[in-house]
C-alpha positions in Angstrom: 18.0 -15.8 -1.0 18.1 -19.0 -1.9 19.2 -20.4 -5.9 17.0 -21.4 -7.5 17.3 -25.3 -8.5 17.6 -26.2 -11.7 14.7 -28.5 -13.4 17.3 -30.8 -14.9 21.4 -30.2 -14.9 23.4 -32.1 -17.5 27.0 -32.1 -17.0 29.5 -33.9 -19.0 27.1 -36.4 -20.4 28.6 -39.5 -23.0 26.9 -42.4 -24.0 28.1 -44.7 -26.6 27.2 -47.6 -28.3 30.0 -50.6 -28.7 32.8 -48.0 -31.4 29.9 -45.7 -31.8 30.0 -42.0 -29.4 26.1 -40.7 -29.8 26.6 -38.6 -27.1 29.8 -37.1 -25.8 30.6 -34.1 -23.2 27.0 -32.7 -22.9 26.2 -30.1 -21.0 22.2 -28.6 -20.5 20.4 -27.1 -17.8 16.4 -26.5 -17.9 15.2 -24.0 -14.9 11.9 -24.4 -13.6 8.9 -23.2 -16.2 10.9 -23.5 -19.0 9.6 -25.4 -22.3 12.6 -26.1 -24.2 12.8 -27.9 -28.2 15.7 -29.7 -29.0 16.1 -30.1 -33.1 18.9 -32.0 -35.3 19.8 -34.3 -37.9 18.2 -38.3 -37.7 20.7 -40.0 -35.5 22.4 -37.2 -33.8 21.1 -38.6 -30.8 18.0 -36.7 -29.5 16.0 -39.6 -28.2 18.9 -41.2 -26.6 18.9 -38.0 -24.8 15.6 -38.2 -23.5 16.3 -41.6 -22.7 18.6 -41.1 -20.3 16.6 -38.0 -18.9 14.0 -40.3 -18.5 16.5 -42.7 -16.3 15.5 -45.6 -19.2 18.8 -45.5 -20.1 22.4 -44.6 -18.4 25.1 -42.7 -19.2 28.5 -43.6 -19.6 30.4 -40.8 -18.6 28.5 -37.5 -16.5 26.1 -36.6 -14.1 21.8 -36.0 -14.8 20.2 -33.9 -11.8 16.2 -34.0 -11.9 15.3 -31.3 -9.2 19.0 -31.9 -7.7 18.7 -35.8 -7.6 21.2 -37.9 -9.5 19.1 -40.8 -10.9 22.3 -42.9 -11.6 23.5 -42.9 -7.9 19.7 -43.4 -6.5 18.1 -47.0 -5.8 16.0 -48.8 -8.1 13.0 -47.4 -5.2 14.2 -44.1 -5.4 14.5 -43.7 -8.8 11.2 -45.3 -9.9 9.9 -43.6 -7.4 11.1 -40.0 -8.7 10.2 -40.9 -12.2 6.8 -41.9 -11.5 5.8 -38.6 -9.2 7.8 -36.0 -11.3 8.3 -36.7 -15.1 5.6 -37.4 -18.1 6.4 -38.9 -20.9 5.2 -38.8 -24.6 6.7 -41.5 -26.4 7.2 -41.5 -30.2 6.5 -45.3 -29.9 3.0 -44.3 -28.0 3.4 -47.4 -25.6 -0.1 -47.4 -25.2 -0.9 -51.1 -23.7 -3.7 -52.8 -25.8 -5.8 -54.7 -23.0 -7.1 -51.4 -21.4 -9.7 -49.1 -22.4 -8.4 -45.6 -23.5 -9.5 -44.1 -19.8 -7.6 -46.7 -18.4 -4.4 -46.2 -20.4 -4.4 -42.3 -19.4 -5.2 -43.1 -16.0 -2.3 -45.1 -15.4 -0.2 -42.3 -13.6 -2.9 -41.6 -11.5 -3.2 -44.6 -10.2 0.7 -45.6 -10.0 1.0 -42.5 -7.4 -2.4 -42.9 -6.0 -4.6 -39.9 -7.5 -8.1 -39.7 -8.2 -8.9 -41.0 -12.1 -11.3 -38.3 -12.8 -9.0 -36.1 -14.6 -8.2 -39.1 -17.6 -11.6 -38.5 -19.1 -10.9 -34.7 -18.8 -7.2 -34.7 -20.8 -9.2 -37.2 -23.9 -11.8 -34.8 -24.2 -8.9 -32.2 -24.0 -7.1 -33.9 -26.8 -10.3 -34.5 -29.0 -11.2 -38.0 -27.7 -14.4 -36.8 -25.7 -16.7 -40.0 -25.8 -14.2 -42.9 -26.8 -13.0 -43.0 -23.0 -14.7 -47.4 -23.2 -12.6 -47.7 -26.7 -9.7 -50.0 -26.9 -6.8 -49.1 -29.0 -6.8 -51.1 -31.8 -10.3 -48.8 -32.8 -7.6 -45.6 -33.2 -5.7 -44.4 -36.0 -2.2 -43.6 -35.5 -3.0 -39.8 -34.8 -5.6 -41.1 -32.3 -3.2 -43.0 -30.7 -0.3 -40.0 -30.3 -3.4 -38.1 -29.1 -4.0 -40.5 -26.3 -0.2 -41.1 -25.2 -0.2 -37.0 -24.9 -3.1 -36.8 -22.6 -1.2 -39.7 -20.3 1.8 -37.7 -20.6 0.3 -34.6 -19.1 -2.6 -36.3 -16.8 -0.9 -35.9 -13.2 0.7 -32.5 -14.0 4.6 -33.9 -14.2 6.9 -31.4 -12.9 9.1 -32.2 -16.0 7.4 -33.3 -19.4 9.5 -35.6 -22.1 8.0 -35.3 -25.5 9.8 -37.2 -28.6 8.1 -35.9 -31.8 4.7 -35.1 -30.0 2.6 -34.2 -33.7 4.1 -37.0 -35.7 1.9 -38.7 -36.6 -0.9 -35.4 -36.9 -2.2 -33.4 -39.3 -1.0 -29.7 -39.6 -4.5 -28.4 -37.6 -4.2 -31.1 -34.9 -1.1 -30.4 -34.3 -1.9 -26.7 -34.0 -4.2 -27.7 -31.4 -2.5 -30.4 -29.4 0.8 -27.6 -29.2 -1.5 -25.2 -27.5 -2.5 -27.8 -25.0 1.3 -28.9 -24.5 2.1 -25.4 -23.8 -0.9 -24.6 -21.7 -0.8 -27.6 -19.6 2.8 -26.8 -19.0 2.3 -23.1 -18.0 -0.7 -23.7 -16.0 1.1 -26.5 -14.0 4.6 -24.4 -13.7 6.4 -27.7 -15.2 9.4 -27.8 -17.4 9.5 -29.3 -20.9 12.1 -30.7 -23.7 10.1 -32.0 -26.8 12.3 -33.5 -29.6 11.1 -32.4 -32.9 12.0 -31.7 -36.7 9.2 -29.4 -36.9 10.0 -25.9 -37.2 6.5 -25.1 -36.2 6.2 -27.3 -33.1 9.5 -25.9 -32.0 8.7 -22.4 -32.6 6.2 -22.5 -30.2 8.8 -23.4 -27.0 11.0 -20.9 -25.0 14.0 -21.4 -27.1 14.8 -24.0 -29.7 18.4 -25.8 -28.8 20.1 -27.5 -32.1 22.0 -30.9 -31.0 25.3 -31.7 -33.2 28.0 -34.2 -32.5 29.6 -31.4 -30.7 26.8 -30.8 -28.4 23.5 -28.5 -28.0 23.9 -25.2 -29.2 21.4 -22.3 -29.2 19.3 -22.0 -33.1 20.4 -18.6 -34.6 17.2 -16.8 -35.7 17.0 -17.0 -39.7 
């Protein structure tokens, strides 16, 4: 029988800034299905983390495997290329570009791997946006806005979701809501998930809950 492959292998990972170490000797592996929450103090280092899952930044020291592919030894091709087909990301930042509509900025994956749209008016109305798919984004709130980058995050069924602080910016019932879909979405698809969050709540509602110190990840102890 053939092993199976892990969704995302960390070994030895370090990244530092100038003096600074944020990351040092990391190790993490994510197996296929599972929905992962990574907590910790402000500055331990948890987006840079994602970052460098995300191939928008590279390590100094280690090797990242995304389905067995080692983004820093791939081609720029190859790697935007993996990126674009197999991860989703929900940025704490949104990103969401203010010259299109809000159909048009959650159809963007779609039509960078050359899907059908259809399915962006389906994740808005998914998230609570049913009817503002002509709205530009300077209409939204900042909740609106998180709700939008989550339904581009999960609009061509990534193989691997990225999440940094997904319900920021929401209220305690929204967020209730827009877990659900995270977790649905991700079961119903068979993809993997890390989200970074300081919410007990949102985290309680993942697999397992890893807590990231300077000495690494480390499984959270049940109170």
């Amino acid at each position: 029988m053939t092993p199976t492959l892990p969704a995302l292998q960390c070994t030895g990972l370090r990244k530092q800034y100038g003096q600074r170490t944020v990351l040092a000797h990391l190790d993490f592996k994510l197996m296929p299905g599972e929905y992962v929450a990574i907590m910790g103090e402000s500055g331990v280092g948890k987006s840079t983390l994602l970052n460098l899952i995300a191939g928008l930044d590279a390590p100094d020291a280690g090797q990242l495997l995304v389905d067995g592919v080692d983004l820093a030894a791939s081609d720029d091709d190859s790697a935007t290329l993996l990126r674009r087909q197999k991860l989703g990301f929900i940025f704490q930042a949104f990103h969401i570009l203010p010259h299109l509509t809000l159909q048009q900025n959650v159809a963007l994956p779609l039509v960078l791997n050359g899907l059908p749209t259809g399915r962006a008016a389906e994740m808005l109305a998914a998230v609570g946006l049913a009817g503002r798919e002509h709205d530009f984004p300077r209409s939204l709130s900042g909740g609106e806005l998180q709700r939008v980058a989550i339904a581009r995050g999960l609009v061509h069924r990534p193989r691997l979701l990225l999440a940094d602080e997904p319900t920021g910016n929401l209220d305690p019932d929204t967020a209730h809501d827009i877990l659900s879909l995270l977790r649905d979405e991700i079961r119903a698809s068979g993809a993997s998930a890390i989200i970074v969050t300081h919410s007990p709540a949102a985290a309680s509602t993942a697999d397992r809950v890893l807590v990231l110190r300077r000495d690494g990840l480390h499984q959270q102890t049940p109170a």
